[in-house]
C-alpha positions as CSV (number, residue, x, y, z in Angstrom):
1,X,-95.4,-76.0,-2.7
2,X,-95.0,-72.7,-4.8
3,X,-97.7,-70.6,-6.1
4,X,-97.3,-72.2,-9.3
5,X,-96.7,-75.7,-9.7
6,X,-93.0,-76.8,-11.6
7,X,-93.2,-78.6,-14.7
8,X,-92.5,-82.3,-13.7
9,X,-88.6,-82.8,-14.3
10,X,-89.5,-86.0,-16.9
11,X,-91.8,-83.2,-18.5
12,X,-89.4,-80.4,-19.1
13,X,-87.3,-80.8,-23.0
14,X,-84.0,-82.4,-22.9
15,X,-82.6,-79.1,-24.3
16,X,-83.9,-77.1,-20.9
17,X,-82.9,-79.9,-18.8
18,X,-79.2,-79.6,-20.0
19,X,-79.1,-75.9,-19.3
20,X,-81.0,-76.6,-15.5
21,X,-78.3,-79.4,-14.7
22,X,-75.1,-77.0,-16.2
23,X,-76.8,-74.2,-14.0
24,X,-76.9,-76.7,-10.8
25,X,-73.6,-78.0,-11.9
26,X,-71.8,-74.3,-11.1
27,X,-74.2,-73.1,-8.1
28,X,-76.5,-71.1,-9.8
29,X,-79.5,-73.2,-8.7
30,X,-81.2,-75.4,-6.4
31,X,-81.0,-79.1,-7.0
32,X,-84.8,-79.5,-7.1
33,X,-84.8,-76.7,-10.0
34,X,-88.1,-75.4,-9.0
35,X,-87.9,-72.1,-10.3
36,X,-86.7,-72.6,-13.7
37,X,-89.1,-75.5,-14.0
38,X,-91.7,-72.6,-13.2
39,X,-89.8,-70.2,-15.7
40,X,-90.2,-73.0,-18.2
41,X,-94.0,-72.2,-19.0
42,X,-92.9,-70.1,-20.9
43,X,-90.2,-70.7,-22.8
44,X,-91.3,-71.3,-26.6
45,X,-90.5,-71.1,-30.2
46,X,-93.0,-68.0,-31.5
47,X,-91.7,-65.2,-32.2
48,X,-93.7,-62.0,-33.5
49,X,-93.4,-60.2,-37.0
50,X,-92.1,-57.0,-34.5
51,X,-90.6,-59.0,-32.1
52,X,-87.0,-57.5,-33.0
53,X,-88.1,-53.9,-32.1
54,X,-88.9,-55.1,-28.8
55,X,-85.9,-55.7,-27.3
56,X,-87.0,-56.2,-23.7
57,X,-89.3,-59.2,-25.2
58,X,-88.4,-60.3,-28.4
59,X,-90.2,-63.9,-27.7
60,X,-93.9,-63.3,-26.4
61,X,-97.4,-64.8,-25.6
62,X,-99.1,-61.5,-24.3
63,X,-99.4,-59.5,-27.3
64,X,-98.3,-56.2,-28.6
65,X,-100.7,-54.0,-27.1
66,X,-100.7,-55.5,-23.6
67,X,-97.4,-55.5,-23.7
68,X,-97.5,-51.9,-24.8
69,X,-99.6,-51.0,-21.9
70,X,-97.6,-52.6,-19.6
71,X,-94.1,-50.7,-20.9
72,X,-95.8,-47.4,-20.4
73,X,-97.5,-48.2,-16.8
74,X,-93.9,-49.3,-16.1
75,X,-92.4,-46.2,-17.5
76,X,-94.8,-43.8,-15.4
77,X,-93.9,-46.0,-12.2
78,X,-90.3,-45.8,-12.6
79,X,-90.7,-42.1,-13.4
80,X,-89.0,-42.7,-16.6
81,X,-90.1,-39.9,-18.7
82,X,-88.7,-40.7,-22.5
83,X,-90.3,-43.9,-22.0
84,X,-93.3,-43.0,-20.7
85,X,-94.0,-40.1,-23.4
86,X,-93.1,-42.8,-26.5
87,X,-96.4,-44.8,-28.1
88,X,-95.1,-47.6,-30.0
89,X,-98.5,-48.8,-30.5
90,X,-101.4,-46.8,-32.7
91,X,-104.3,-47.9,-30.7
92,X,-102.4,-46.6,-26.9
93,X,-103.1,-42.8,-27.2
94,X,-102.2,-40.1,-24.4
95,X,-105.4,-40.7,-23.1
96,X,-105.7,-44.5,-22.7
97,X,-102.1,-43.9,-20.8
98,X,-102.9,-41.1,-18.1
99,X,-105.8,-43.7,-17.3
100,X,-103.0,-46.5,-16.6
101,X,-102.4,-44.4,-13.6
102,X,-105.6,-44.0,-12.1
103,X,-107.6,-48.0,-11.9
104,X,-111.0,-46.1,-11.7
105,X,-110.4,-44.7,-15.6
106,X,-109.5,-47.9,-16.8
107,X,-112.6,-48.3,-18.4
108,X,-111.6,-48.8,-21.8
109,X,-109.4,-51.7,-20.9
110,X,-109.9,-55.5,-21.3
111,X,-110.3,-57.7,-18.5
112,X,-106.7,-58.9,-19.2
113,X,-105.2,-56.1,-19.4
114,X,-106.6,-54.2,-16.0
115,X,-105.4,-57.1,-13.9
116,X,-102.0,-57.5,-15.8
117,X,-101.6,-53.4,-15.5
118,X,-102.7,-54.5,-11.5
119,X,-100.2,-57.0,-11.1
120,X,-97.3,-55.0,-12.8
121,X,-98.3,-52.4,-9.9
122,X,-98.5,-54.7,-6.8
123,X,-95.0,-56.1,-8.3
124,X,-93.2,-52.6,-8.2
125,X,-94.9,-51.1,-4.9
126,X,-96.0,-54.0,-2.9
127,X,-95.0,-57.4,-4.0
128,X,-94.9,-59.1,-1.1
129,X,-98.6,-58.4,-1.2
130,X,-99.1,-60.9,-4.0
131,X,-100.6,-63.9,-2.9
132,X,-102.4,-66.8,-3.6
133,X,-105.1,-64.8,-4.4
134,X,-103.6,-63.0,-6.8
135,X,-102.7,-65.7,-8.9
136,X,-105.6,-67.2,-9.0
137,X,-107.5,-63.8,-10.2
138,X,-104.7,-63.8,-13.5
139,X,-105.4,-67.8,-14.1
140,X,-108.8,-67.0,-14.5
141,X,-107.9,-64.8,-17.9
142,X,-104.2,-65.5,-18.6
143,X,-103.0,-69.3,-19.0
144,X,-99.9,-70.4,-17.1
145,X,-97.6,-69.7,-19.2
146,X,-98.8,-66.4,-19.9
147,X,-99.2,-65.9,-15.8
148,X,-95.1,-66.7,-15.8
149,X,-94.3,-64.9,-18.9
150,X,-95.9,-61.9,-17.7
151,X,-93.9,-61.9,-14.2
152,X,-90.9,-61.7,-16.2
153,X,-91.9,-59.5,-18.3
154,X,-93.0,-56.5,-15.4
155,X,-89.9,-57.8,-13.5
156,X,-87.4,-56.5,-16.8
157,X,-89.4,-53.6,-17.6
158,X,-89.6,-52.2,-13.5
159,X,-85.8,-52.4,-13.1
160,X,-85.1,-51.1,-16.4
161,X,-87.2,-48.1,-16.3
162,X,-85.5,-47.6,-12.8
163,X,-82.2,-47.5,-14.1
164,X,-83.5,-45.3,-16.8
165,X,-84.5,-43.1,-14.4
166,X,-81.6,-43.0,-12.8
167,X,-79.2,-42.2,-15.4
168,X,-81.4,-38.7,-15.3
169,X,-81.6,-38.7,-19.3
170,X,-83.7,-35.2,-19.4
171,X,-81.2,-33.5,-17.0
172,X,-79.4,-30.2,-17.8
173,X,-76.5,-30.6,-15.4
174,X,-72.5,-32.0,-16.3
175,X,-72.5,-35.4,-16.5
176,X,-70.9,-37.5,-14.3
177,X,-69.4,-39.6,-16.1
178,X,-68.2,-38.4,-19.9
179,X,-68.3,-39.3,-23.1
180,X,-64.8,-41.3,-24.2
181,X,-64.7,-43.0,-27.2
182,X,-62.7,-45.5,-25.9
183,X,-65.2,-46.7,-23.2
184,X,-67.6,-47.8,-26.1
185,X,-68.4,-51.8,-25.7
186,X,-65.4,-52.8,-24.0
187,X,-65.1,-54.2,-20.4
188,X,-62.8,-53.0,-17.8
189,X,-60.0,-55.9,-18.6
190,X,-60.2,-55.1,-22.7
191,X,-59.7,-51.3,-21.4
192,X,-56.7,-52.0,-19.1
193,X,-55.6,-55.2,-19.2
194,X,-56.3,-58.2,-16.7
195,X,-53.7,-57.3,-14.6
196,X,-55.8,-54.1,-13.8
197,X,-58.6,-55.8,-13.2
198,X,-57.1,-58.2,-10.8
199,X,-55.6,-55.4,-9.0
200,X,-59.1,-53.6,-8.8
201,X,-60.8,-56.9,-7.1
């Protein structure tokens, strides 16, 4: 049994249960649908007065500042530096975020967001590490859907901040690829037809 138990099938609303059996239909999934009926805890209708300026999370149940915290510690793991030197919320100053990367001067933090800030660290450098354990130490301040919500939340900021780091955005050096007007929003097919993708696969 996972970590986390599914939503019961009859449990889950008929609008998720259409996209689960379309998902199964083409591949994308396993019959019994266990992860997405995890992923389901937290699918729901709130969405915050700011929720368009966070574009990683537009629907959430962790709140601005954790989520705030949780962008930076992100940032400073992926060694993204634009990201990690931006505040987006007043109460996060430098301070509170050079303590993000030491757990002993996390003091000032809440009980929430010390083990959230833990579990977005075991995720990037260890997450086979995360156990039952762990889950049970975030169900004692976070409910499930929060728990869930919060996985996918670390999981989107880790890889983006990765592939922010890649790109090198404070380099000096040529780029590698460069700048062409034409290579704005449009797919490799719209740029040279299908034939040329078909010959390219």
């Amino acid at each position: 049994m996972p970590r986390i138990e599914p939503i019961p099938w009859d449990h889950v609303t008929p609008e998720q249960r259409q996209r689960y059996e379309y998902t199964i239909k083409f591949g994308g999934s396993p019959p019994d649908k266990t992860a997405s009926r995890i992923l389901a805890y937290a699918e729901h209708d709130h969405v915050p007065d700011d929720g368009d300026r966070h574009i990683n999370y537009p629907r959430h149940l962790l709140g601005g500042r954790l989520l705030e915290l949780l962008r930076i510690r992100s940032a400073q793991l992926g060694g993204c530096e634009p990201c990690m030197d931006a505040r987006k919320v007043d109460s996060i100053t430098d301070d509170v975020a050079a303590c993000l990367v030491d757990p002993a001067q996390q003091a000032g933090l809440t009980e929430r967001e010390r083990r959230a800030i833990k579990f977005l660290d075991l995720l990037a450098n260890d997450h086979h590490s995360i156990d039952d354990a762990v889950y049970r130490d975030l169900a004692e301040v976070f409910t499930t859907a929060e728990i869930v919500e919060l996985g996918q939340t670390c999981g989107s900021m880790i890889g983006v901040h990765r592939f922010i780091h890649s790109l090198d955005p404070e380099g000096d050096s040529r780029p590698a690829i460069s700048y062409d007007p034409r290579q704005v929003g449009v797919s490799w097919a719209d740029l040279h037809g299908e034939e040329a993708q078909t010959a390219g696969g």
